[in-house]
Structures are given as C-alpha cells and as structure tokens.
ROKOL-539608 format. One record per residue (C-alpha): x, z, y. Coordinates in steps of 0.5 Angstrom, whole numbers, plus 500, padded with zeros to 3 digits. Layout:
// ROKOL-539608
XZY
...
//
This chain:
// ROKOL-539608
569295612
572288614
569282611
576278612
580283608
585279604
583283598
575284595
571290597
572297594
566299597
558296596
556294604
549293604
548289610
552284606
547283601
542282607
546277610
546273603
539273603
538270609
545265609
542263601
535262604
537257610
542254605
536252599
530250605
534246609
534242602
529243598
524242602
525235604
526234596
520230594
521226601
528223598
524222591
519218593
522214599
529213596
528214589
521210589
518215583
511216583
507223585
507225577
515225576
516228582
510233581
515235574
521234576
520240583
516243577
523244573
526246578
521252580
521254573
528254572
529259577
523263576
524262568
531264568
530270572
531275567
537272563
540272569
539279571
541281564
548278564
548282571
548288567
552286561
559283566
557286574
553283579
559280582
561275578
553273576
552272583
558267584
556264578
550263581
552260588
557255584
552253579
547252586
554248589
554244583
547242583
546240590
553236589
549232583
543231589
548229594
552223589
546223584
545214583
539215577
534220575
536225570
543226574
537228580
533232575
539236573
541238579
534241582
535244576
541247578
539249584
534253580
539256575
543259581
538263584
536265578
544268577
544271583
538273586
536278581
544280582
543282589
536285588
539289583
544292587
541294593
536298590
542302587
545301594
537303597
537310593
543312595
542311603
535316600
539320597
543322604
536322607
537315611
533309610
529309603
529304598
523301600
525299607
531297605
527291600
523290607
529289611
531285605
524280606
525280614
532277612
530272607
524270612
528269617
532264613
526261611
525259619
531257620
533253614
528247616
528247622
536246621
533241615
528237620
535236624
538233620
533228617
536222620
543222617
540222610
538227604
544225601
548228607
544235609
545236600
551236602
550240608
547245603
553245598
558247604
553253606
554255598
561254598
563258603
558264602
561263595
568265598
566271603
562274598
568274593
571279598
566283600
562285593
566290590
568289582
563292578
566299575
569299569
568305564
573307559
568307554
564302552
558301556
552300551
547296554
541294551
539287550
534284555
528283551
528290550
524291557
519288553
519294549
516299554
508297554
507301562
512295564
509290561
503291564
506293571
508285571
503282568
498285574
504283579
505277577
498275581
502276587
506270586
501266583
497268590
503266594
504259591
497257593
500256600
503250597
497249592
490251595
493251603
493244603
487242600
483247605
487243611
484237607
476240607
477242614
479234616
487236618
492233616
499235614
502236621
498243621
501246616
507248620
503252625
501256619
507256616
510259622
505264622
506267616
512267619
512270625
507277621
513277616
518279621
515283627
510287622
515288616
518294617
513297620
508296614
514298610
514305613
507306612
506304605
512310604
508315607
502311603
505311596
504306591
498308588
495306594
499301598
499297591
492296590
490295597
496289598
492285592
485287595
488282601
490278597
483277594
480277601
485271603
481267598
474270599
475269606
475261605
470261600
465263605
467257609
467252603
460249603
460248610
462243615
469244618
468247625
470242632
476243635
482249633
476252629
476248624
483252622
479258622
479259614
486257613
489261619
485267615
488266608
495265611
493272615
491276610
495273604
502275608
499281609
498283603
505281600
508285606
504292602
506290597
512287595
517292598
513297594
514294587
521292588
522300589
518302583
522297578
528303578
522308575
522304569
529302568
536306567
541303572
545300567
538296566
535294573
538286573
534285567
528289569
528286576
529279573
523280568
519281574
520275577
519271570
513274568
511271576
513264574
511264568
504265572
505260577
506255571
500256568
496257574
497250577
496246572
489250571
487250578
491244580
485239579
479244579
481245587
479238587
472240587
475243594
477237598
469236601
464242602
460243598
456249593
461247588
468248593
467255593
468256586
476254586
477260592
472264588
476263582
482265585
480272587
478274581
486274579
489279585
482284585
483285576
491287580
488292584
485295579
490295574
495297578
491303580
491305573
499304572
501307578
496314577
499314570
506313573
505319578
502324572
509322567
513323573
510329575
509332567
518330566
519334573
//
C-alpha cells in the first residue's frame, strides 16, 4: 500500500498506526516537557499555577479518554483521530502565540484533548487489526501492543532530545515546531486510515457509559488503574528520592534513558513470554514489581545516601523493576480489554481504561503530593511514603488474579 496515493486508504496497514505513535510521541515531548520552564521563565507564574495548569492538561487527556473512545465507536476511528490532531494543532498554536494566561491554559488543555481523541482511536484499531493477524496465525495482538510501546518510547527518546535542540529559539518557536509535526501527520493519516465501513442498517451502538454496567470490567480498571499511578511516580516520588540521596535534576535523564533503553531492547521479547505465560499470571506478576520498585527505596529510606554513583542505587532500582513491570503488564491488559467489549464497543472500553488511570493519578498526587515530603531527608519516617506506595500495586496483584481465573472459567464455561 502506498502512503502517497492520492486517494485515502481502502485497506487498514498497521504499521501506519505504529509510526503514528512514534511520530505523536516525539511531536508531544519536544513541547510539553519544557512547558513548565516557559511558564516560570516567560510567563513568571508561580509553581502553584504552574502545578494546576500541567494538572489540567494531564486531566484533560486522561479524563476524556473514554469520550473519546466513545465518539470512535459512534463516526470511525478516522475521523476521531483527525479531529484529535487538529485539536492538538490548535492547542500548540495558542501556546505558540498565546500573550496571557487563559489562552496558555486553553491550549495545554487542547493539547490533552486531542491525545484523548485519537489515542483511544488508534488503540481501538490495532487490537481489531492485532486479531486479525492472530487469526491468520501471524503476530498476536499482544505483541502488536508491544511493538506498539516500542514505537511510543522510541518517540519518547527522540521527542526531548529534538525539544533540548532547540531550546535556544525559544518556546514559542519549538510549539510551533509541534504544530508543523501534527499538521503533517493529520495529512498523511487522512490517506492512509481507511473510512470506517458503513452498514446499511443502522448501527446500534450503546452509549458509553454502559461500559460501566459490566461490574468484572469495572473491577478490572479500577485494579489497572495503579499502574498508572505507579508509573506517574517517576515524575512524583523519583525526584524526591534523587533529592534524599543529595543528586540533582541533572540525574534524572540518565535514569529516564534507562527506562528507556529496557523498554526497547526487552519489550518484544517479554511480550512473547507474557503470551506463553497468560494473563493470569503475567498481570499479577507485572504489579508484584511495581510494589517492589517501591519497597526496593523504602529499605534505603532512613539511611544515608551511599558516596559516589551508588548513592543512585534505589533510584536506579525503582526505574529497573518499575519498567519491567509495566513491560508484563501493559501489552497483557491492552489484549484482554476485546474479552470484555463487542467490537462495535472497544474505542470506549479502551478509553475507560486509561480514564479510570487518570482519575487515579489525580487523586494519588494530591494525596502523596506532601506526604513525600516526609521522604526528602532520611529518616524512619521516609519509609512510610514508599511503603504506602507499595501497597496499591500489590492489593492489584491480588485482584487481578481473582478477575483474571474468573475471566479464564467464563471463557471456558461459554466455549
């Protein structure tokens, strides 16, 4: 299939969904990283403003993610997701030309928005597309999501490091920058996504909300959801631990290549292992190392820090265990969310997932947000923020081994 047809595509090609997420991935972190310098440099606000306003835009994507995925069921994925990058377009164009606040809040909340339309949009099509390939007996769905991850964090890696580039020029300018990323993947994507099919009968599609009416789904989300809020803590808890061991901020890019690097070289590979595996057993095992990411910091919490490199010992533990957890179990939920939709549903049940996990992170930051606190200088009382962190991701594990063996009985008792 050529993506320089003059016509759109008739035809789904999934490697134009991976290259999406690693195009979208380096368009959102050349700029939103370095959001919060422009705000305190050039707009002068205080860390409090600044704190609400990358907390609106982190909610206005992870809170719209299931309105999102509901419009994608209702008028295609297709549209949804050129709606998204438009809104994204617009959003970094009010950061580009944006004099005053509310035009800046408006558009990081447009930024949000516009992952929430077409992440859950693109999500929803590769697990169509992921079953198909297993189908044939090719790639599983599950690898698919993996590769899908690799892509992401390969943007990820590249997506500052453009940024950083181009920091001389200004904020205004790398916006801009972002915008032109948007803009053009918003014209190569309208050739290369098919329409959605139309049937001659009217579709009936329930409304979202209904994913709500199906009490194992709920449960399911509501335990994922500490992954999220595990994850979010290399932004939260990392930096307060780098603080305790007397390292600066200029150690948290090590760390975040790191992460980095075990997400690309060890993906796949796990992936094929949680397959084998099975989600009974992968998912509860991935939140197991989540817990232990954080226990692993509490044993150093009321100690000294180490001399030399090793005072980075819990940190480079944390990032270890917390990435190799999420490579379990990320892949895993992303392939079981089509054992509780009907296809015509899986947009909206892709986007609850990740709206129960934001929901979570809100809630848990302002919770652990001054409790770290007791974190900053060792001590006995250091330990209980990481200890407390631990607890959410190891009552997951249990739960999900419960949902997951009643999963595998309801699947077995309807075969």
């Amino acid at each position: 299939m050529s993506l320089f047809s003059l016509r759109p595509a008739t035809a789904l090609w999934t490697p134009v969904l991976l290259g999406s997420q690693f195009v979208f991935n380096i368009g959102f972190y050349a700029v939103v990283p370095f959001l919060a310098i422009f705000l305190r440099d050039d707009m002068l606000l205080s860390g409090g403003i600044i704190g609400l306003i990358l907390g609106l835009r982190t909610f206005s994507q992870q809170g719209m993610f299931i309105v999102g995925g509901a419009l994608s069921d209702q008028f295609g994925a297709k549209v949804i997701i050129l709606c998204g990058c438009i809104i994204r377009v617009a959003g970094y164009l009010l950061l580009a030309f944006g004099q005053s606040l509310w035009p800046i809040i408006l558009g990081a909340c447009l930024t949000g928005i516009g992952g929430a339309l077409f992440s859950p949009s693109i999500e929803a099509l590769l697990a169509k597309a992921g079953t198909q390939s297993e189908v044939r007996g090719k790639r599983s769905r599950a690898e698919w999501f993996a590769l899908f991850s690799v892509c992401g964090e390969l943007g990820a890696v590249i997506g500052p490091v453009a940024g950083a580039l181009l920091t001389g020029i200004g904020f205004r300018q790398i916006a801009l920058a972002g915008a032109g990323v948007f803009l053009v993947s918003l014209v190569v994507l309208y050739f290369s996504l098919p329409e959605a099919h139309h049937r001659k009968q009217a579709l009936k599609i329930p409304p979202w909300w209904t994913t709500f009416r199906q009490p194992r789904f709920v449960a399911f989300i509501i335990a994922y959801s500490s992954w999220l809020l595990s994850y979010n803590q290399l932004y939260l808890a990392l930096p307060v631990e780098i603080q305790r061991s007397g390292g600066s901020e200029k150690d948290l890019a090590p760390l975040f290549i790191l992460a980095s690097v075990l997400i690309i070289a060890f993906q796949l590979p796990l992936a094929r292992v949680a397959r084998r595996a099975g989600a009974a057993r992968i998912l509860p095992l991935g939140f197991l190392l989540l817990s232990a990411s954080f226990a692993s910091v509490a044993l150093f919490a009321s100690t000294p820090p180490a001399e030399g490199w090793l005072r980075l010992a819990p940190s480079l533990c944390f990032v270890t265990l917390l990435t190799l957890g999420q490579m379990l179990l990320v892949p895993a939920a992303k392939d079981l969310i089509p054992l509780f939709a009907e296809e015509s549903t899986l947009g909206a049940h892709y986007g609850a997932l990740a709206t129960a996990g934001g929901c979570a992170v809100l809630a848990g930051n302002l919770l652990f947000g001054s409790f770290l606190d007791h974190a900053l200088i060792p001590s006995t009382q250091a330990i209980y923020p990481w200890l407390l962190l631990a607890v959410f991701p190891l009552c997951s594990a249990v739960a999900l081994a419960v949902i997951c063996r009643r999963l595998q009985i309801s699947l077995i008792t309807r075969a």
